[in-house]
N, C-alpha and C positions, 0 to 999 in steps of 0.2 A: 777471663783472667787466667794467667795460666800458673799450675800448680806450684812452681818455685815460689814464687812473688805473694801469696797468700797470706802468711802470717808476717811478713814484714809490713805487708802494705797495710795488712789490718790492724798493727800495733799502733803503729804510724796514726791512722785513721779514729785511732779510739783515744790515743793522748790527745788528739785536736779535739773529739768531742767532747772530753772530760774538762779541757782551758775552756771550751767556748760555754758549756755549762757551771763553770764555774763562776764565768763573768756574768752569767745571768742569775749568778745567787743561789748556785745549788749548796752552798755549804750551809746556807739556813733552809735549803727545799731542797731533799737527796731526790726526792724522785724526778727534777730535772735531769740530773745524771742519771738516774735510772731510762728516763724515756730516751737519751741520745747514743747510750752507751747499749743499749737493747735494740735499738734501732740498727746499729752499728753490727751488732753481732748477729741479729737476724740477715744482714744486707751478707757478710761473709759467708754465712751458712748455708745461703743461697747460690754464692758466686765462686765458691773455692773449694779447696779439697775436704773433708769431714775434719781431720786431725788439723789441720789450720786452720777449721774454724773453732773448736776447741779449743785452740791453745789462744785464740782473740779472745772466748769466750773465756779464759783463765786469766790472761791478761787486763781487761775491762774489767772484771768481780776485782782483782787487787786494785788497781786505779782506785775505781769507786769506793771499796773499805779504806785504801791509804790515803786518799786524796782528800775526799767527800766528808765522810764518816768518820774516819779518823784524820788526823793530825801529822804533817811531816812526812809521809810514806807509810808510815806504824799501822800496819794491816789491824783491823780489830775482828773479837769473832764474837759478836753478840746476833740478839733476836735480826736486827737492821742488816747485818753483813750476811745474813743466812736467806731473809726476805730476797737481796740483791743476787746473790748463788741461782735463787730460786727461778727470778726472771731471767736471769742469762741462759740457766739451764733450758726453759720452756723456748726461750727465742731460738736457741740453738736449736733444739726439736723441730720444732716449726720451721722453719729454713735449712732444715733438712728432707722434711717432708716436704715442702714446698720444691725442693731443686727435683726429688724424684718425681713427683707427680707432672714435672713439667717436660723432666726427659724422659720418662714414658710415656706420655702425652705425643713427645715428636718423635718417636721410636714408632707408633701406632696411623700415625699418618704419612699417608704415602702418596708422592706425589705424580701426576700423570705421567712425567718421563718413566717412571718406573714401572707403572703399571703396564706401558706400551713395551719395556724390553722384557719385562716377564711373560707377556702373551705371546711376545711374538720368541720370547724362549721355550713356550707350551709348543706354538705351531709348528717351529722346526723340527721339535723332538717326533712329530707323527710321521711313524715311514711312511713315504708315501711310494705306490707304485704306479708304476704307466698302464693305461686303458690296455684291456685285450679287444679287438676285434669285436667279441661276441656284446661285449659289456654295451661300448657304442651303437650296436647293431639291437640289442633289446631295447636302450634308451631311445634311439631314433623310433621305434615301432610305440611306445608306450607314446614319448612328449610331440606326437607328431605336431610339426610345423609346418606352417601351408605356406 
């Protein structure tokens, strides 16, 4: 995903999973919208820059207190709205850990086209010089061939 598109795509993506959790009854069960809207901001924090997933993960915590939890958009800040902050925060953690361990993962693998131009950038770098006379002349007496 590339970094412009991040926090629009992800605002986008989190209003749909807060309607679709809402049609499933999360205003009598929040932690529907907990699982769909943590899922959501785990998938950004994976897939997009840090600060746009942050700000998914700010936009989702409101949804879910305005929506869910509270009444009408009316953000609330009880025990429930603080629980909610707490999964978004840890999903964001996690799918940030998760994106690094996977691009240092392919940062650390390398693959055989490489390893053949880096050898054969070791070989070239050895001066090499042309046989003297004597050299061939000792090697002929040493590896005699019949």
């Amino acid at each position: 995903m590339t970094e412009g598109f991040g926090f629009p795509f992800g605002c986008v993506v989190a209003v749909a999973a807060v309607i679709v959790a809402d049609l499933a009854g999360a205003t009598g069960h929040p932690w529907y919208a907990l699982v769909t809207l943590g899922t959501v901001v785990l998938a950004f924090a994976h897939r997009s820059s840090p600060l746009a997933a942050t700000g998914v993960a700010v936009v989702a915590w409101a949804l879910h207190t305005g929506f869910v939890l509270g009444r009408f958009g009316e953000l609330t800040f009880d025990a429930p709205a603080g629980f909610a902050a707490l999964v978004f925060a840890s999903a964001l953690v996690t799918g940030a850990l998760a994106r690094a361990a996977v691009s240092t993962s392919e940062s650390r693998v390398s693959t055989p086209q490489s390893r053949v131009s880096t050898l054969r950038s070791r070989v070239s770098s050895i001066p090499v010089h042309e046989s003297s006379g004597r050299v061939r002349e000792f090697a002929g007496r040493v590896l005699r061939v019949p």
